[in-house]
N, C-alpha and C positions, 0 to 999 in steps of 0.2 A: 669474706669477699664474694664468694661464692652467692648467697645469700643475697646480698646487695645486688649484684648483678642482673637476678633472676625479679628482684621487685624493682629493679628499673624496667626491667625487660615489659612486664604486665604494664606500668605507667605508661609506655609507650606504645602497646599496642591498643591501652585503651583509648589514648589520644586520636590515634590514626582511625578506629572502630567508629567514635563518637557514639551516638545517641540515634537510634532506630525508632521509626512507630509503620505498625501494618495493620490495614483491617479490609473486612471483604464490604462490599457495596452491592446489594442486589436491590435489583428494580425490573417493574414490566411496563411494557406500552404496547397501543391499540393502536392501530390508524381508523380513524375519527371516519375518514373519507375514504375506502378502500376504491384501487381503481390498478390499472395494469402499471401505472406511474409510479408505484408505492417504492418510498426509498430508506436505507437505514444508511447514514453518514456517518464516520466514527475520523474525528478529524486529531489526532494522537502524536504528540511531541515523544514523548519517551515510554518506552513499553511494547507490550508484544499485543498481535490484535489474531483471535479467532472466533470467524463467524461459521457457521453450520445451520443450513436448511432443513427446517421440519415440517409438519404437517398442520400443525399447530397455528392458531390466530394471533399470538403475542411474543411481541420481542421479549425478550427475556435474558437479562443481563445482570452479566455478575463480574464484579472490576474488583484486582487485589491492590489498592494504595498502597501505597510503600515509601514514606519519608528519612531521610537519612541528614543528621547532620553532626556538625564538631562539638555545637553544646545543647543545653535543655534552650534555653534561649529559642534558639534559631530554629528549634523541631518543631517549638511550639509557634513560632510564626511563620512557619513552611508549611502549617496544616491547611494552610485558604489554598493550597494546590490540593482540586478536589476533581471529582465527576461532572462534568456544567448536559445538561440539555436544551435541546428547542424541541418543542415541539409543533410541528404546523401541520398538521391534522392530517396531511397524506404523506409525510415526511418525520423520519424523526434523527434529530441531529446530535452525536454525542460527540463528547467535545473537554479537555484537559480544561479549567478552569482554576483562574490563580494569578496568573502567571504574568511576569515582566511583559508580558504580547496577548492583549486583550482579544480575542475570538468573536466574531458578530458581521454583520451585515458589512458588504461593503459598498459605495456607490460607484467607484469606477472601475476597470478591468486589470488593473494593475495590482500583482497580489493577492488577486482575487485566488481563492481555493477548491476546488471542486468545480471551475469555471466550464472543467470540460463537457459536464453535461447541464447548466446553463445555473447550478446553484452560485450566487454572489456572496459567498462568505468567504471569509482571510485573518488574518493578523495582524493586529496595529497596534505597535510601541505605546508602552502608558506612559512612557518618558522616560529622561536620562538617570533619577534621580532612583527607581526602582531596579533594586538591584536582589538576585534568586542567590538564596545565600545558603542552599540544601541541596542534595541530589532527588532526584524523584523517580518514581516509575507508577502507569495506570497500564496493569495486563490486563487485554477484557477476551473474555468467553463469552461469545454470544449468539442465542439462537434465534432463527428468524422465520417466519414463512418463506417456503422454500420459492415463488415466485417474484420474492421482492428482487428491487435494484441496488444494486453495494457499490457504496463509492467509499473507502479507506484507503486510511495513511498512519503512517507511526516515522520517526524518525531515527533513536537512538535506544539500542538496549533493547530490540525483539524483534520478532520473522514474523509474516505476515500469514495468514493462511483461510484459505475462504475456500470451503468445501457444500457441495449438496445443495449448488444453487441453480435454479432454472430460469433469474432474472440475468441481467448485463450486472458485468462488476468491472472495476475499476478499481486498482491496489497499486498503492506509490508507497513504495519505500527508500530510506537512505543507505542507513548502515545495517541492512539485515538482508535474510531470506522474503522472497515470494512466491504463494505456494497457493493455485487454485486447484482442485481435485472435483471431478464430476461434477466441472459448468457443463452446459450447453448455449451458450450465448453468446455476443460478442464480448469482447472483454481485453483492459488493456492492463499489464502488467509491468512496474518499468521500479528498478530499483540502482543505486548508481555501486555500492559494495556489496554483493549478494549474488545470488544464483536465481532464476528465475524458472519454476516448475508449474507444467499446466499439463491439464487431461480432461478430455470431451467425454461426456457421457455420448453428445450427441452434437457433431460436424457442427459448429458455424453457419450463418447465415451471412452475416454482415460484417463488414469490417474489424480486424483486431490485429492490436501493437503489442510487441513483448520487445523488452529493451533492459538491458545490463552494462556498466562501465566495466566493473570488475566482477566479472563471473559469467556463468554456462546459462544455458535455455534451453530447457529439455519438453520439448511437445511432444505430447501425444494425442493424436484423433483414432475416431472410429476409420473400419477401415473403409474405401470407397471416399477418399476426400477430393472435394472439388474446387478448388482454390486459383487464387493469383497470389506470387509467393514474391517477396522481394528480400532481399541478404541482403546487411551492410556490415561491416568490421576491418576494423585498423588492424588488427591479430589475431585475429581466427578464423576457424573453419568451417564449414557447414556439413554436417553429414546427416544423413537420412536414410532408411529402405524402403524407400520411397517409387518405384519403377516409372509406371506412369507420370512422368514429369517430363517438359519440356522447356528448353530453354527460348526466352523472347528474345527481342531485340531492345541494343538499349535505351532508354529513356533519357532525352535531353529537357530538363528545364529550364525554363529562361526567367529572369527576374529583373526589373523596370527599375533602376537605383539612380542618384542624383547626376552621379559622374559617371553613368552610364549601363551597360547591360551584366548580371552575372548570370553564369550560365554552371549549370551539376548533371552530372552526366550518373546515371544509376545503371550498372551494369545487369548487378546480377536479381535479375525478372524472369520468372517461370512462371509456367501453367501447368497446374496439377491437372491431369484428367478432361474436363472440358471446362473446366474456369467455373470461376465462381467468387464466393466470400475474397477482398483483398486480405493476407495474412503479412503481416510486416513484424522482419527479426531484426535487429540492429544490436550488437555489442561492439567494444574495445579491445579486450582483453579476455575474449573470452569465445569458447564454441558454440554452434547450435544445433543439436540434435533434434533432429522431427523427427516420429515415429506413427506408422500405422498401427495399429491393432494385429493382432495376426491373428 
């Protein structure tokens, strides 16, 4: 009885286990048209995403696949979820390819992906009839000329992490961490389950948003920061050692609607030192630590 038990026991884990396949993908790319615009896109459904600045002239990428499913069957028709690129000669776009939600150009503003810095790609349904019958994951390791521009996303199953860059980045996540480490540049990082980590080589110039539903925001700049600082949260708190700061006055906005005017009242506005770059924190659920250097 015993016996039996124990080789049921194996049949049913193999059931739940299914059928694996994993391989490494590496590849490099040039920009064709090198220019202070130069951008590496990494538009990522499921998986974890890390970029690293080097000195170096070529992207240089290496993604682990990983298909999982209940039988050989389905592994074997899960494998068109693969690596996809674009390349447009001062840009280069990496991209989950496969999948029930086709990736490519779009023509109007809705959807659109990476809109924020004016690239028009998104996701559009191949129809009702295609159905993802596998789990998946594309982790990419990827190293970049340390002044390019980063615009990534990942969705489910990995943290985000973009270190050692001297271009603007841009990191959207869902259900994970995001983590930039020695930017210097504007940069917006907004994730909705996740904790949201940044540190300045070197202060800001321009604009930049850090935003969490559920989780912390922990800043750090160099010391001598010169900012407009604006707090927003349902649940939390703001702390900093921060001296130099003063509080504004608050900010009424007004908005033109059908049935008439709305109005948002934004309290908490500071002025770091003598003003400068706008720095905007917003969570839910969660705190925000800024920090100087010391």
């Amino acid at each position: 009885m015993k016996t039996l038990f124990f080789i049921a026991g194996l049949l049913w884990i193999n059931l739940v286990a299914g059928q694996s396949f994993t391989e490494k993908i590496s590849r490099e790319y040039e920009f064709e048209k090198k220019s202070a615009d130069n951008a590496l896109v990494i538009a990522n459904i499921s998986g974890s995403i890390l970029v690293r600045g080097y000195e170096g002239p070529k992207i240089q990428v290496e993604v682990t696949r990983t298909i999982r499913a209940k039988t050989t069957e389905r592994l074997e028709a899960g494998k068109v979820i693969t690596l996809g690129a674009i390349d447009l000669a001062d840009t280069v776009i990496l991209y989950t390819e496969g999948l029930c939600s086709k990736f490519g150009r779009r023509q109007g503003q809705h959807g659109n992906w990476g809109r924020t810095k004016g690239w028009g790609y998104g996701w559009e349904s191949r129809g009702s009839n295609c159905d993802e019958k596998v789990e998946y994951a594309l982790d990419f390791i990827v190293r970049v000329p340390y002044s390019v521009n980063v615009v990534v996303s990942t969705v489910n199953q990995g943290n985000i992490k973009v270190e050692d860059m001297a271009g603007s980045v841009i990191a959207d996540n869902v259900n994970g961490n995001v983590s930039l480490t020695n930017i210097s540049r504007e940069a917006v990082a907004r994730t909705v389950n996740g904790n949201v980590d940044v540190s300045y080589s070197k202060n800001p110039m321009k604009p930049c948003k850090f935003y969490t539903l559920n989780g912390d925001i922990n800043a750090l700049f160099q010391k001598g920061l010169q900012a407009e600082l604006s707090f927003e949260s349902f649940n939390g708190q703001f702390y900093t050692n921060i001296d130099n700061m003063q509080s504004k006055p608050a900010v009424v906005e007004q908005k033109d609607l059908k049935d008439g005017m709305k109005f948002k009242v934004k309290g908490n506005q500071f002025r770091i030192g003598a003003g400068g770059a706008h720095l905007s924190f917003e969570t839910f659920n969660g705190n925000v630590y800024l920090k100087e250097k010391s």
